[in-house]
N, C-alpha and C positions, 0 to 999 in steps of 0.2 A: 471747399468744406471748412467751417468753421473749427476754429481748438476745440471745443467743446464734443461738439459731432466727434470729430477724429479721437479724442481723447476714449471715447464711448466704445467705437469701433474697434480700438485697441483694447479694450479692456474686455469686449464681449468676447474677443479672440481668443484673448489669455483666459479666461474664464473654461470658453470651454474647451481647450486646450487640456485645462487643469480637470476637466470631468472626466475625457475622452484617453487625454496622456497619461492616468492618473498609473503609476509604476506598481505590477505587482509580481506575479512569481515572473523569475528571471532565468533561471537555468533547473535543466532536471538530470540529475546522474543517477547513472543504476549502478550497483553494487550488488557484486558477487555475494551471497549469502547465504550459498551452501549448494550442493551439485550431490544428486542422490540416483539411484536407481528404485524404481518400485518392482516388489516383486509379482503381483499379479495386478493390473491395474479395472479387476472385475468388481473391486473392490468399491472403487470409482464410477464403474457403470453398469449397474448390478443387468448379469444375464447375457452383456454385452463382454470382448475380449479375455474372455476366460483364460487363464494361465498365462495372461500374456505379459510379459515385463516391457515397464517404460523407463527413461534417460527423465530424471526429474531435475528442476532448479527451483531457487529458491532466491530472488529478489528483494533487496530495499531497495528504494528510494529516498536521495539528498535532495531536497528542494532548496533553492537557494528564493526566497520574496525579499521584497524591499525593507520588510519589516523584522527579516533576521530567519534563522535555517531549522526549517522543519526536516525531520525525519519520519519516514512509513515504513513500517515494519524492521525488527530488527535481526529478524535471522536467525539460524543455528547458533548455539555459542561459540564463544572465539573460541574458546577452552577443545573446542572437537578436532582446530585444527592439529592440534600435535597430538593426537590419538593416529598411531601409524594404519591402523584398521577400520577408523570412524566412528560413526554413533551406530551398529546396526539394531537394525526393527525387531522389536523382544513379535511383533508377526511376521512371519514370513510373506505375508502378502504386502505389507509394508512397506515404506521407504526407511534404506539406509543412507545415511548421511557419510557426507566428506566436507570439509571447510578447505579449500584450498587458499581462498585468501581467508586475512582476519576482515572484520569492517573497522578495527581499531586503525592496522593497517592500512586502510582505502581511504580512509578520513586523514590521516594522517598525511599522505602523497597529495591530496588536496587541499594541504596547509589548515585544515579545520581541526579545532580540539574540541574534544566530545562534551566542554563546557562552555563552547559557542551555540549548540544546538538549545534551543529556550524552548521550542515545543515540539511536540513528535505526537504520532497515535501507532497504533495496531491494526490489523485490519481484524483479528481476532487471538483468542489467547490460545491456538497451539504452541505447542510447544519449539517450533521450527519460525515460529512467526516471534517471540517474545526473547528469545534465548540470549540479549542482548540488551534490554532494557533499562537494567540495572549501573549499566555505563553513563546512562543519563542521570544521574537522583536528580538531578533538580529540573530536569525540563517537565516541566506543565505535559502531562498525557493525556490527550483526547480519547475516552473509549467510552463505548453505552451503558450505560446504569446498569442494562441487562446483563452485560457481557462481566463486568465487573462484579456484581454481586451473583452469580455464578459459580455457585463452589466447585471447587478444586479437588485434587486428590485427596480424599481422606477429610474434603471439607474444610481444605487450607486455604486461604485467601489466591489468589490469582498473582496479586501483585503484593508488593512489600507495600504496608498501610502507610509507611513515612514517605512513598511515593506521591508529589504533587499531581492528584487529578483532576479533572472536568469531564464529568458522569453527562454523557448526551444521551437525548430521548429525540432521538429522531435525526435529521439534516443539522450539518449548520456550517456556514461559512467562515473559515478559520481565520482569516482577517478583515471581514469585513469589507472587500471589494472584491466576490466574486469568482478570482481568479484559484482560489482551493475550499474546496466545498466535501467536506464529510460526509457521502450518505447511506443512509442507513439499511442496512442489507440484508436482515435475518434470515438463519437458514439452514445455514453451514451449522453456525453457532447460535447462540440465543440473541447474540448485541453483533453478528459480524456485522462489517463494513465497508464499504468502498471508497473512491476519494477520485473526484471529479480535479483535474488539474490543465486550468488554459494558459497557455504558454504562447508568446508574441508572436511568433513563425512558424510552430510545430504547430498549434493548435491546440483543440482541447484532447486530452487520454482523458478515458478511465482505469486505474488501475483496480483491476476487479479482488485483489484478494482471494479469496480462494469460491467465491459463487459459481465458480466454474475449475476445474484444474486442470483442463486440456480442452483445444478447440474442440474436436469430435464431442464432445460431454455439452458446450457449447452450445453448439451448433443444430444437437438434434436434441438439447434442454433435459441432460440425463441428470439425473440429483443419486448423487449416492450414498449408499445403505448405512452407512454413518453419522449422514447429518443429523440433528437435530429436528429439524420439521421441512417435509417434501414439499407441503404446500405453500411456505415463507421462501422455502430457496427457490420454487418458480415465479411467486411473486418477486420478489426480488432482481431474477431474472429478466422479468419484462419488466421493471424498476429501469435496471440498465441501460436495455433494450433500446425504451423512451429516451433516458438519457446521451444514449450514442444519437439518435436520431436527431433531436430538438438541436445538440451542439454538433453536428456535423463530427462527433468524437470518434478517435482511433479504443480500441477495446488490448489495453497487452493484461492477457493470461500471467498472472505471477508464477506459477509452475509449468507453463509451454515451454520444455528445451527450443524446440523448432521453431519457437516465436523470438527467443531471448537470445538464438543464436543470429537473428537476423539485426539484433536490435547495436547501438551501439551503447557499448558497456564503458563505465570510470576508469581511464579519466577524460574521456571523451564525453559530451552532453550536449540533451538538447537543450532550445532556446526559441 
């Protein structure tokens, strides 16, 4: 083989090497972000488990990509943890809240300062899901136009307006190779969310946000009496559905005690 030829060869290698190698998200940690009890969870499946109480959680996500550390969802506020009693549910059929760790805390044991994270989303704006956003001012927030101009209590904005956002209208791929994909979820909420994440060994998750809040709800595609629109959150639903299918992806429940006890929690992650 000529220098020429071989030189070709090697470079077609490196080539697509560089298409196929190309480095994207690298590790995922889950983070404690709040541990509650609901009190009737009929609430959730209307007609279905009447009076029954559930063991609830509440998850972020530290993605670590090549292009710097996104953050999903931010959790109860730290401020709950030293409430000796928690945050309880002005409903009784509600969840009340416990922060047993902070996430200031859990980033911290991971050597990361909360002014490393450059972009983060929400998967929607309750209040169990944002309670923590504020820790970030300056990361770039990913949430839907819809979810975002959504008034608020009394018609108060959602977020603080000196907050850096990126208002999406639909899907979108948050760096550009694939590997973390925003999609758009409505349902729950008017802009909720989901977020597609492939990871080199584990594979692809979806972390579903709240389109569901327990398998059984899942499973048998219950939408409850709360949301927003029944017909968006089963849309939605087989949104997912396709989603887990097409990428051979795992589905974790952001509120399944029984899923998130099986999972491994920070400072353990996958990859």
């Amino acid at each position: 083989m000529g220098l020429a030829a071989l030189l070709s060869v090697v470079l077609s290698a490196n080539l697509a090497h560089a298409q196929t190698g190309k480095p994207g998200v690298e590790k995922l940690y889950i983070l404690n972000c709040g541990e509650g009890v609901a009190g009737d969870i009929s609430r959730w499946s209307p007609g279905v488990n009447e009076g029954q109480s559930m063991d609830f959680v509440d998850n972020c996500y530290l993605i670590k990509h090549a292009q710097g550390w996104f953050l999903w969802d931010t959790g109860i506020p730290d401020a709950v943890a030293a409430m000796p009693n928690g945050l309880p549910s002005p409903d009784p059929k509600g969840v009340s809240w416990k922060r047993p760790k902070t996430l200031a805390a859990q980033l911290d044991q991971l050597g990361v300062k909360p002014s490393d994270i450059k972009t983060m989303a929400v998967s929607h704006t309750h209040p169990d899901h944002i309670g923590n956003v504020e820790m970030f001012p300056d990361a770039m927030l990913y949430v839907q136009k819809a979810e975002y101009e959504w008034p608020g209590a009394n018609n108060e904005p959602r977020f603080k307006p000196s907050h850096p956002v990126t208002k999406l209208e639909g899907d979108r791929d948050v760096f550009g190779d694939g590997s973390l994909i925003i999609l758009s979820t409505p349902g729950h909420t008017p802009g909720h969310q989901s977020l597609l994440v492939k990871l080199p060994k584990t594979g692809a998750i979806v972390l579903s946000g709240d389109a569901a809040h327990f398998k059984s709800n899942w499973d048998n595609r219950r939408v409850p009496s709360i949301n927003f629109s029944k017909d968006e959150t089963l849309a939605s639903m087989q949104k997912i559905s396709d989603t887990l299918a097409k990428d051979n992806a795992q589905l974790w429940i952001n509120h399944d005690r029984a899923q998130r006890d099986s999972l491994k929690m920070s400072p353990e992650f996958y990859d």
